[in-house]
VOGU-3710 file (C-alpha; in Angstrom, 3 decimals, decimal comma):
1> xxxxxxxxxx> -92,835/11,107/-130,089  -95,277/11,020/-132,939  -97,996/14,478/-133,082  -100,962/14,415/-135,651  -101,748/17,452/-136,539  -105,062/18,112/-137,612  -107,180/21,329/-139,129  -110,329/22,609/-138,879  -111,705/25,453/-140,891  -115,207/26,612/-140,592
11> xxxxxxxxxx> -115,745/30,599/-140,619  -117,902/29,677/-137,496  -115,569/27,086/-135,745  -115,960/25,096/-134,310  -119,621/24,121/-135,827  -120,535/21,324/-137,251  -117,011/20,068/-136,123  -117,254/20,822/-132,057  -117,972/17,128/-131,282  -115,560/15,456/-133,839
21> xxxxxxxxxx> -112,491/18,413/-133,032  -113,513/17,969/-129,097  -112,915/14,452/-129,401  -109,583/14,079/-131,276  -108,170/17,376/-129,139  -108,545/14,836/-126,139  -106,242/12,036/-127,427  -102,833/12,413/-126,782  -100,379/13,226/-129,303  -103,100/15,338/-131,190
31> xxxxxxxxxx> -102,774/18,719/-131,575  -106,216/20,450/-133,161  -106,455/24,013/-134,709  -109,124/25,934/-136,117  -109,420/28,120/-138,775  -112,435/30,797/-138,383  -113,472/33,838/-138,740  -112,472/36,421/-135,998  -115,830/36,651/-134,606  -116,423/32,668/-134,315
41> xxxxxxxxxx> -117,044/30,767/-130,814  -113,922/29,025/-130,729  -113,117/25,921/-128,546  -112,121/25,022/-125,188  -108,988/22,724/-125,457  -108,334/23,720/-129,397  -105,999/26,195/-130,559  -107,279/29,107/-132,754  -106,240/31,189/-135,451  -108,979/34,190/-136,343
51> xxxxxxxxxx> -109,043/36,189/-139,184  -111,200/39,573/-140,335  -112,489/39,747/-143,670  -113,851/42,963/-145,757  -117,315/42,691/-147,508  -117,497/46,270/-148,828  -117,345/47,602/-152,078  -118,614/44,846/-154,602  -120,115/47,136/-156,360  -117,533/46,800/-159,630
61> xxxxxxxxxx> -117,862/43,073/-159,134  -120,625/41,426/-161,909  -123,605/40,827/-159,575  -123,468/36,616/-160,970  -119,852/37,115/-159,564  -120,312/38,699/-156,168  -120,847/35,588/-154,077  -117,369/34,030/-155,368  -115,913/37,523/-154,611  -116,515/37,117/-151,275
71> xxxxxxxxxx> -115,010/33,734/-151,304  -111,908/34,171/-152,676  -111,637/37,158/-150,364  -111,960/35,007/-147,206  -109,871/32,355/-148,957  -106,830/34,863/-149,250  -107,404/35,177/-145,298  -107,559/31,534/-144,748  -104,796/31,725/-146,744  -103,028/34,337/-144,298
81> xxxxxxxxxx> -103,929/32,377/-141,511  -102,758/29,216/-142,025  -99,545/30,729/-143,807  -99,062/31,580/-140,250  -99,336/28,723/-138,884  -97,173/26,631/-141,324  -94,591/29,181/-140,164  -94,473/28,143/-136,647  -94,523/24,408/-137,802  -98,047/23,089/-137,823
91> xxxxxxxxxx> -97,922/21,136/-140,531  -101,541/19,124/-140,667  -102,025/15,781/-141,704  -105,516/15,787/-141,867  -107,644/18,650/-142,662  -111,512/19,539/-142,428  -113,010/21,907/-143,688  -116,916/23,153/-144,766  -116,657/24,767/-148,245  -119,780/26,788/-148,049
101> xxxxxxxxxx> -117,521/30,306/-147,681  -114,547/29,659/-150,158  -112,581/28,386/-147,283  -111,091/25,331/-149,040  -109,971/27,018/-151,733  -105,577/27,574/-150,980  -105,755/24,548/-148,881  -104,524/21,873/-151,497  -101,512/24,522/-152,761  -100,358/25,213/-148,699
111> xxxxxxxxxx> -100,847/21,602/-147,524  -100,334/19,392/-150,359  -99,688/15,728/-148,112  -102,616/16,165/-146,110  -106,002/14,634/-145,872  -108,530/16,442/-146,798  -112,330/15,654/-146,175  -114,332/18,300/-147,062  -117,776/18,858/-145,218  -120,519/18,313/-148,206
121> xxxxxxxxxx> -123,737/19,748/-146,472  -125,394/21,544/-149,160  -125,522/22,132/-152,993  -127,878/24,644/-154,403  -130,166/23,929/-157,756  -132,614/25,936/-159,096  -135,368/23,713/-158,323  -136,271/20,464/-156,315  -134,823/21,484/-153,052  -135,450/24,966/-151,193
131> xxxxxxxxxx> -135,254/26,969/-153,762  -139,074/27,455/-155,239  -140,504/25,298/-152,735  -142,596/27,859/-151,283  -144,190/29,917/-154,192  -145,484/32,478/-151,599  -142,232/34,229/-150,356  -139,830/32,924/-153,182  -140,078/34,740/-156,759  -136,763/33,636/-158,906
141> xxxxxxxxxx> -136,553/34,814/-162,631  -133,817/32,854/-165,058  -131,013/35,590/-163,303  -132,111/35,025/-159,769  -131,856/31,171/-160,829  -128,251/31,572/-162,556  -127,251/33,067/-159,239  -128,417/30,215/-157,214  -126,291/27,869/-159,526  -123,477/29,990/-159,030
151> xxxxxxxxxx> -123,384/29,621/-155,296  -121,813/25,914/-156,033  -118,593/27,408/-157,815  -116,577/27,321/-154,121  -117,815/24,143/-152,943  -117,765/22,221/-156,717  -113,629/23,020/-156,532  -113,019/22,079/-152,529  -114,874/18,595/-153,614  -112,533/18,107/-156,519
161> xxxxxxxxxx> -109,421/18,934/-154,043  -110,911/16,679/-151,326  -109,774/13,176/-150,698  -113,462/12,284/-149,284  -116,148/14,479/-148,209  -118,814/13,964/-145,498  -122,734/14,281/-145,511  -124,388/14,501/-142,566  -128,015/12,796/-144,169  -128,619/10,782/-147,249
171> xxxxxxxxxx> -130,759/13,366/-148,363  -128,239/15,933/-148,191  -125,743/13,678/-150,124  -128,352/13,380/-152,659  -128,821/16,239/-154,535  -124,994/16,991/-155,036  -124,172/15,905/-158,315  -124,000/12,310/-159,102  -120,289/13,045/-160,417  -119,481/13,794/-157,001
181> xxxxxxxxxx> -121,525/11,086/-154,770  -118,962/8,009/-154,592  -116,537/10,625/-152,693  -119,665/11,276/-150,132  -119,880/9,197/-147,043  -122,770/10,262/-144,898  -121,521/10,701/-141,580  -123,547/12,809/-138,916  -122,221/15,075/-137,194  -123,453/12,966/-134,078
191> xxxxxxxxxx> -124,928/13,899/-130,510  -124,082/12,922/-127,230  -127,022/10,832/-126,286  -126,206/10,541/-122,858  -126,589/14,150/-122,080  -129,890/14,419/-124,231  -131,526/11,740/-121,908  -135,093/12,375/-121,164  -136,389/13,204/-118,020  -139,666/13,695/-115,849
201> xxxxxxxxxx> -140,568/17,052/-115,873  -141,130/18,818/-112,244  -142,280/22,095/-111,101  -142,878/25,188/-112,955  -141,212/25,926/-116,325  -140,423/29,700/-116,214  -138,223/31,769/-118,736  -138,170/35,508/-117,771  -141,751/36,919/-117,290  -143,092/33,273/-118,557
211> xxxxxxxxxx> -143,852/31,046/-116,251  -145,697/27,897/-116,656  -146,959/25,005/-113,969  -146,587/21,208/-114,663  -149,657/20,842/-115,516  -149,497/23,190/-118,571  -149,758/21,558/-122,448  -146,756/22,984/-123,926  -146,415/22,997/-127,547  -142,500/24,319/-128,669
221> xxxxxxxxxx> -141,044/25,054/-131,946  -137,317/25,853/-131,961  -135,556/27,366/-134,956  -132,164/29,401/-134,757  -134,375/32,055/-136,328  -138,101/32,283/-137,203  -138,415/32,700/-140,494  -140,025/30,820/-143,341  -137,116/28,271/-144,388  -138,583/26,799/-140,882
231> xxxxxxxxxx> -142,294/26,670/-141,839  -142,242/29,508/-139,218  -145,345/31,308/-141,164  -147,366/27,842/-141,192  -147,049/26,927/-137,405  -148,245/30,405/-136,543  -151,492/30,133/-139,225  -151,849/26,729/-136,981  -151,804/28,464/-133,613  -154,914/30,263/-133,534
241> xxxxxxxxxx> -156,993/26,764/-133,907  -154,762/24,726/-131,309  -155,344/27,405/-128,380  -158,841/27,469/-129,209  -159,550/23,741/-129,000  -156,816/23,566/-126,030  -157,581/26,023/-123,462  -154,680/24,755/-121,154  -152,497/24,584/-124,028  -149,409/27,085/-124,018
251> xxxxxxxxxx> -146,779/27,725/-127,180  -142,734/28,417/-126,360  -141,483/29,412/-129,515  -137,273/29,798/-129,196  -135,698/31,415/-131,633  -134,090/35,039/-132,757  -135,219/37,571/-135,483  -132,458/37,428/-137,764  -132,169/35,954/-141,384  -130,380/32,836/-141,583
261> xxxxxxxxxx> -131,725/31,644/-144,940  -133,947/33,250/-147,282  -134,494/36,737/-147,117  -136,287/39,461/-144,368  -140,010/40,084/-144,950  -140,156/43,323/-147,000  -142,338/45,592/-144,883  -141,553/44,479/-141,297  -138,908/44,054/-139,253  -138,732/40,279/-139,239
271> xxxxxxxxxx> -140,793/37,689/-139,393  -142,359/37,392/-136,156  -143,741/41,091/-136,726  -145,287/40,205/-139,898  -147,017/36,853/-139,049  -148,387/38,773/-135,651  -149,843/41,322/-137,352  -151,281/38,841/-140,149  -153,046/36,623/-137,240  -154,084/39,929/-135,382
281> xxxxxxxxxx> -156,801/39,339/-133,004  -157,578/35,684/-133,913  -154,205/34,516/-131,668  -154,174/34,616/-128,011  -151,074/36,566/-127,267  -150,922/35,408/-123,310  -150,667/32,193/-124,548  -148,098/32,412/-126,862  -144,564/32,955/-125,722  -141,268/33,926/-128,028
291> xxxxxxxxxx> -138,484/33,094/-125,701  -135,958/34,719/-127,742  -132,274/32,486/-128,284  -131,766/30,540/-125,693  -128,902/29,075/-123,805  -128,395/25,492/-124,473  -129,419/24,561/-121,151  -132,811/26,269/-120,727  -133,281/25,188/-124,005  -132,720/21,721/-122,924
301> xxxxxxxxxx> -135,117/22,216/-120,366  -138,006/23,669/-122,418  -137,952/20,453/-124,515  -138,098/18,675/-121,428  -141,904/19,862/-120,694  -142,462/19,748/-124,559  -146,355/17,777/-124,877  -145,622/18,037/-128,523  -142,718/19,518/-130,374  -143,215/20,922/-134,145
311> xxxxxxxxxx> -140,250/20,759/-136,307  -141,133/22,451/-140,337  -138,833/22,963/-142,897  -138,188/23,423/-146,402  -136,042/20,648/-148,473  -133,002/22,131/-146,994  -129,913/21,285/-144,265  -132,326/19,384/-141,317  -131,473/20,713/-138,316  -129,656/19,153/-134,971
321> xxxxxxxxxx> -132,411/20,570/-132,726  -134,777/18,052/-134,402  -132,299/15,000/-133,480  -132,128/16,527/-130,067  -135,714/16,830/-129,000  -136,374/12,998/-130,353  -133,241/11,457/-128,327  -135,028/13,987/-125,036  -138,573/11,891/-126,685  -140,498/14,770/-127,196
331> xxxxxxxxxx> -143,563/13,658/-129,384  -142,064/15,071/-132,950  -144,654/16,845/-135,434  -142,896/17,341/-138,587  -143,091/18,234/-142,188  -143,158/15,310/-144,855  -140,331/16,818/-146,651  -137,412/14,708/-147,371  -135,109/15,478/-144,860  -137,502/15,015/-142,004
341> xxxxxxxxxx> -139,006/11,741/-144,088  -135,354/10,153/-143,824  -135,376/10,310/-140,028  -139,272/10,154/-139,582  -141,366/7,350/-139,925  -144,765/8,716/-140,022  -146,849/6,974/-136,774  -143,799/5,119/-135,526  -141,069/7,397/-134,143  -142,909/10,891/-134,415
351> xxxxxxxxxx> -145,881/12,342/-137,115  -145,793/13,909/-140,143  -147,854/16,388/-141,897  -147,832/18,280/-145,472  -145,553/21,550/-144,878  -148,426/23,969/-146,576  -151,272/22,887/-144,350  -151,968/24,776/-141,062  -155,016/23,241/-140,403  -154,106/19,735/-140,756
361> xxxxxxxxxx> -150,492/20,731/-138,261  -153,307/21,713/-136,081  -155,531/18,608/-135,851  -152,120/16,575/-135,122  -150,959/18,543/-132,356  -154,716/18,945/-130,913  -154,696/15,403/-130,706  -151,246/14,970/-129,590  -152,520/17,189/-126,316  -155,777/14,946/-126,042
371> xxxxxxxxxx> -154,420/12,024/-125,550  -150,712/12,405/-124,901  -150,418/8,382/-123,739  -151,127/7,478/-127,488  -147,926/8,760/-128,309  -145,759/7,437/-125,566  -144,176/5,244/-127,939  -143,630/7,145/-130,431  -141,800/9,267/-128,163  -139,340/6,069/-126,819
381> xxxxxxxxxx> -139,198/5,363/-130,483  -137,715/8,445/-131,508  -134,798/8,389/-128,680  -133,947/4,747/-129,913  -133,786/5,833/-133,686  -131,248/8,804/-132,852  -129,545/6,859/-130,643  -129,336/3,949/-132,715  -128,239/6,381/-135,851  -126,718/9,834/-134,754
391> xxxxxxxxxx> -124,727/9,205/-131,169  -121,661/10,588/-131,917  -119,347/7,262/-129,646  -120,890/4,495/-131,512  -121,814/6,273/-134,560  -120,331/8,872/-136,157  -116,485/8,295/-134,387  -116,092/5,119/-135,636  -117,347/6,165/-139,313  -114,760/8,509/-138,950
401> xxxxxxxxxx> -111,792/6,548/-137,682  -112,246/3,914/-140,534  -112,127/6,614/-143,430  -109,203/7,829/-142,183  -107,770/4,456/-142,477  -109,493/4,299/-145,329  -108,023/7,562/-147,042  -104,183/6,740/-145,948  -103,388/8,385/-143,130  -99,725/7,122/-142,436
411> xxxxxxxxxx> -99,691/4,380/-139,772  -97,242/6,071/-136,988  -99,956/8,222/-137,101  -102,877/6,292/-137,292  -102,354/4,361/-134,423  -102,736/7,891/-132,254  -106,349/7,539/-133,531  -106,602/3,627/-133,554  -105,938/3,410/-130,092  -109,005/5,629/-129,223
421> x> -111,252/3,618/-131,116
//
C-alpha cells in the first residue's frame, strides 16, 4: 500500500499548521511528522521529533549577523532531526515549513524530491509596515534599519528553495518582494466555523475573582500579549472615557505580559505596569479586569458576552483571534490599518477607527454600548465574511489540495489526498 509522507517544521509546531497537519494526519495512508523545537505543543495524532537549541555566546558574532547566527544554529538541529528521521525511513513527499527561524534552510539538500511550500507570513522593511509606524515607542537609526533588513536573509533563501509558498492575507503577500509574489498563493490558515458558532449568552460571566452578571456591557480586547504592536497603549488611553460615559460598562482584557513583538517598556516590568501607572487615578480599576492567558475555552466564552470587541494593531501579521470573535459575531472595533482594512469593511461587517486616536476608539465603542441593536448586523455580517473566506473545509483545504496537484505531487499519491477532497 501507498504512504504519503508529509513534514511539518515550525519551532512551535504545530502552529499555524494544527488545522492543515490535523486534517491530513486523519486520512489514511498519511503519516504526518513535525519538526519543532523541544519545548513546542506538539500534536495529538502526529508524530514528533524535538530538538534543543543553544542561544548563548553571540557575542564574537557581528551584531548585523547575530539573527542569522541563530538560524543556522537551529537549522543544523533541524538538520539533526530530520537526519534522524530519514534514518528510520521517513522519507517526505511533501514538506511545510515557516521560515521565520532558519528552519528551511538543509531541507532542499536532505529531501531533494519533495514538495516544498514554504509558509510566507512576514517580510520585514525598514518602513511601510510595523517598523516606524508608531514614532512613540520605535526609534531606528540607519543600523537599527540594516538590521531589520537583515532579518529576511533566512526566509529570502527558504522562498528560493520552495516550490510554492503560502500567505495567509493579501496584505501579508504584499509587501514580500514582487520577485517573489507569483510563487505566493494566499491561503489562510482557516478556522473551524462550526465550533466558533455564536451563541446567547446566559448567566454570570466569572473568571477567578471576576465575576460579571448578564446584564453587564462588556468591552474585551484579546492579544497573546499586551503590548504596543496590539495598540495595547491606545485602548487603555480610551478606557478612562468609555467607563465614564458607561457606568455599567466592564473591560476583560486577556492577554500575558511577555514580549512577543517589539521590545519591553524600559522602566517597567511590562506594559500593563506602565500604561496603569500613566492613566493613574483617571481609570476605574474595579472596572477593568486583566484576565491573564486564557484557555481556549474560557476564552471562547468571554467573547461570547463581548458587547463590543476591540481588535488594534500595527501593519503587521493580523491575528486569528480577530477572525474568531467575528465568526462568534462579536461587534468588531478595529484599526484602519491594512490588515484589518482587508477583512473589515468599515459600517458593514464591524467599525474601524484611526490606530493613534483614543478618543475617537472611545466614541465608537460608547456608542456600540448605547445602542447595541444598531450593530446587530454588523455582527451577522462579520460571521458570514469569515465563514464565507477563512473556514478551513470549504476554504483553505481545498486551496490546498489543488496546489498540491498543482505542484506535482505523484498521482499514487495524490489520490490519498484526492479522495478526501
Amino acid at each position: 500500500m501507498t504512504q504519503l509522507d508529509i513534514l511539518f517544521v515550525h519551532n512551535n509546531y504545530p502552529a499555524q499548521f494544527r488545522n492543515l497537519a490535523q486534517r491530513m494526519a486523519g486520512i489514511p495512508g498519511v503519516r504526518v511528522v513535525g519538526i519543532g523545537a523541544d519545548t513546542a505543543p506538539g500534536l495529538a495524532g502526529t508524530e514528533f521529533e524535538g530538538y534543543a537549541i543553544n542561544g548563548k555566546n553571540l557575542g564574537h558574532v557581528h551584531p548585523f549577523a547575530r539573527r542569522f547566527e541563530l538560524e543556522s544554529r537551529r537549522a543544523e538541529q533541524v538538520m539533526y532531526a530530520a537526519g534522524i528521521l530519514k534514518m528510520r525511513g521517513y522519507i517526505p513527499r511533501l514538506i511545510y515549513v515557516h521560515p521565520g527561524w532558519g528552519e528551511a534552510l538543509p531541507l532542499r539538500v536532505l529531501f531533494p524530491d519533495a514538495i516544498i511550500c514554504c509558509y510566507a507570513e512576514f517580510y520585514y522593511a525598514p518602513s511601510g509596515t510595523d517598523v516606524g509606524f508608531d514614532r512613540e515607542f520605535q526609534q531606528f537609526g540607519v543600523d537599527g534599519e540594516a538590521r531589520v533588513v537583515m532579518r529576511n536573509a533566512a526566509t529570502l533563501l527558504a522562498l528560493a528553495d520552495a516550490d510554492f509558498a503560502i500567505a495567509p492575507t493579501a496584505w501579508q503577500r504584499s509587501v514580500f518582494p514582487r520577485e517573489f509574489r507569483s510563487k505566493i498563493h494566499v491561503v489562510h490558515d482557516g478556522l473551524d466555523c462550526s465550533k466558533l458558532a455564536p451563541k446567547t449568552p446566559t448567566g454570570n460571566l466569572r473568571f477567578g475573582h471576576v465575576t460579571l452578571g448578564p446584564d453587564a456591557e462588556i468591552v474585551t480586547f484579546v492579544a497573546r500579549n499586551l503590548e504596543p504592536y496590539r495598540g495595547f497603549h491606545i485602548f487603555m488611553r480610551s478606557l478612562p472615557a468609555i467607563l465614564r460615559a458607561r457606568p455599567n460598562a466592564h473591560v476583560c482584557i486577556a492577554g500575558g505580559d511577555k514580549v512577543s513583538y517589539g521590545n519591553a517598556p524600559t522602566h517597567h516590568p511590562h506594559w500593563r505596569a506602565a500604561m496603569l501607572e500613566e492613566l493613574g487615578d483617571t481609570l476605574d480599576r474595579n472596572r477593568v479586569h486583566f484576565l491573564g492567558s486564557l484557555p481556549y475555552d474560557d476564552y471562547l466564552a468571554l467573547l461570547t458576552h463581548s458587547r463590543a470587541h476591540v481588535y488594534l494593531t500595527y501593519p503587521f501579521v493580523l491575528s486569528w483571534s480577530m477572525l474568531e470573535a467575528m465568526a462568534m459575531e462579536c461587534l468588531i472595533i478595529g484599526s484602519d490599518t491594512a490588515p484589518v482594512q482587508e477583512v473589515i469593511r468599515n459600517g458593514k461587517n464591524g467599525l474601524l477607527v484611526p490606530f493613534f486616536d483614543p478618543h475617537a476608539l472611545a466614541e465608537v465603542v460608547i456608542g456600540a454600548l448605547e445602542k447595541p441593536q444598531r450593530y446587530k448586523r454588523h455582527r451577522q455580517e462579520a460571521r458570514k465574511t469569515v465563514v464565507s473566506h477563512y473556514n478551513f473545509d470549504t476554504t483553505s483545504w481545498p486551496k490546498h489540495l489543488q496546489m498540491i496537484e498543482d505542484y506535482g505531487l505523484p498521482d499514487r499519491m495524490l489520490d490519498i489526498l484526492i479522495a478526501n477532497r
